[in-house]
C-alpha positions in Angstrom: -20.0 4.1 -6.3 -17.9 1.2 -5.2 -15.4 1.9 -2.4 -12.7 0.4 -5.0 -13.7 1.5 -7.8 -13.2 5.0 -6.6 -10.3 4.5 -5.5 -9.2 2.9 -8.6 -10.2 5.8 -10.5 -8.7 8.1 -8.0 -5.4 6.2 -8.4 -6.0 6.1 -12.3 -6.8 9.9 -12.4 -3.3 10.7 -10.4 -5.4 11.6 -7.2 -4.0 9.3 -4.9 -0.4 8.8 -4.7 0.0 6.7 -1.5 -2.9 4.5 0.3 -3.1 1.9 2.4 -6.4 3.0 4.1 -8.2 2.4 0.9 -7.2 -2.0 0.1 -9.6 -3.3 2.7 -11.6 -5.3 0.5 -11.5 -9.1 0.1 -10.1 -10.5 -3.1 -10.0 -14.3 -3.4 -9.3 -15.1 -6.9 -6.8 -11.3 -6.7 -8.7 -10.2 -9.3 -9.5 -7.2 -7.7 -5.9 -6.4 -5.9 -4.2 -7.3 -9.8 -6.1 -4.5 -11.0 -5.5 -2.4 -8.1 -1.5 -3.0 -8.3 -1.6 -2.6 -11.8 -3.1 0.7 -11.5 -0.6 1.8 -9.2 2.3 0.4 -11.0 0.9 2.0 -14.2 0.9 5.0 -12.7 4.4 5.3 -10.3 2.7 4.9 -6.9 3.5 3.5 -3.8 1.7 1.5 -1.3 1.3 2.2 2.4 1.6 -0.5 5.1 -0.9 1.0 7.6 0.1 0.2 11.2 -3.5 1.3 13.0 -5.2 -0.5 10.2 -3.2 -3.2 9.9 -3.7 -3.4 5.9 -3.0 -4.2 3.6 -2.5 -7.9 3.8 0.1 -10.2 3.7 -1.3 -11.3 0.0 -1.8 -8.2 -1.0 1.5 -7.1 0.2 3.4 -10.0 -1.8 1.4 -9.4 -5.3 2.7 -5.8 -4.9 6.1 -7.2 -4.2 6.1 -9.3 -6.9 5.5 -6.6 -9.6 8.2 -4.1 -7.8 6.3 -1.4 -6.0 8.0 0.6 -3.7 6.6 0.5 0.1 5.8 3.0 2.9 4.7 2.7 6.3 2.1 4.9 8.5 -0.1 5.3 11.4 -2.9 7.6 10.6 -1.8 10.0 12.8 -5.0 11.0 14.4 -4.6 10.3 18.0 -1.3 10.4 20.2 -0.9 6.5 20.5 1.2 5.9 17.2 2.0 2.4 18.6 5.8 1.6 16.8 4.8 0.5 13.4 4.2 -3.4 15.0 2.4 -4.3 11.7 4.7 -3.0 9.4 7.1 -4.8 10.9 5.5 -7.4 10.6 4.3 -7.5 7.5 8.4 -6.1 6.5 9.6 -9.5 7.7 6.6 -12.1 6.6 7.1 -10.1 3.0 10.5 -10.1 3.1 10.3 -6.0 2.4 14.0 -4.8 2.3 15.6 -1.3 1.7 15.5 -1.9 -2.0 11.6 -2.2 -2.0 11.3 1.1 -0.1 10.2 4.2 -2.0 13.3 6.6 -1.2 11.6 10.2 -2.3 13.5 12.5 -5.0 14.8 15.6 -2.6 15.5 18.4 -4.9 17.8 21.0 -4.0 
């Protein structure tokens, strides 16, 4: 199957509730990363700016912004070089990301 058309279903089935990993693809017309975003929106989840993958990008990051999806940021924690989240960063102030577009979890007590 098509790496993202799984994921796609994965996000449509309520599998996936945070990726970043997963939007590598390359979407000219945004086709592809409307559907995606949709699919997220749709569904109440949040995107992941990947700092050892440096992905999503900076177009995908604005379409997402545009429709009001909430943002994380991660490493992919398998090694002990974290790095300090340069590409989210980044990507925070190319975007223009502020508190408001961060997803802020519900604690319950």
């Amino acid at each position: 199957m098509n790496k993202i058309l799984f994921i796609f279903s994965m996000i449509l089935a309520g599998m996936i509730s945070c990726t970043g990993d997963s939007l590598t693809f390359t979407d000219t017309k945004g086709e592809r990363m409307d559907k995606v975003i949709d699919a997220m929106v749709a569904t109440g989840k949040v995107l992941e700016i990947n700092h050892r993958y440096k992905i999503p990008n900076k177009a995908f990051i604005m379409k997402a912004k545009e429709t009001g999806l909430k943002f994380t940021f991660g490493t992919n924690n398998t090694e002990g070089d974290f790095g300090k989240l340069e590409y989210c960063i980044q990507m925070k102030d190319e975007c223009g990301i502020t508190a408001a577009d961060m997803y802020k979890p519900n604690i319950k007590d």
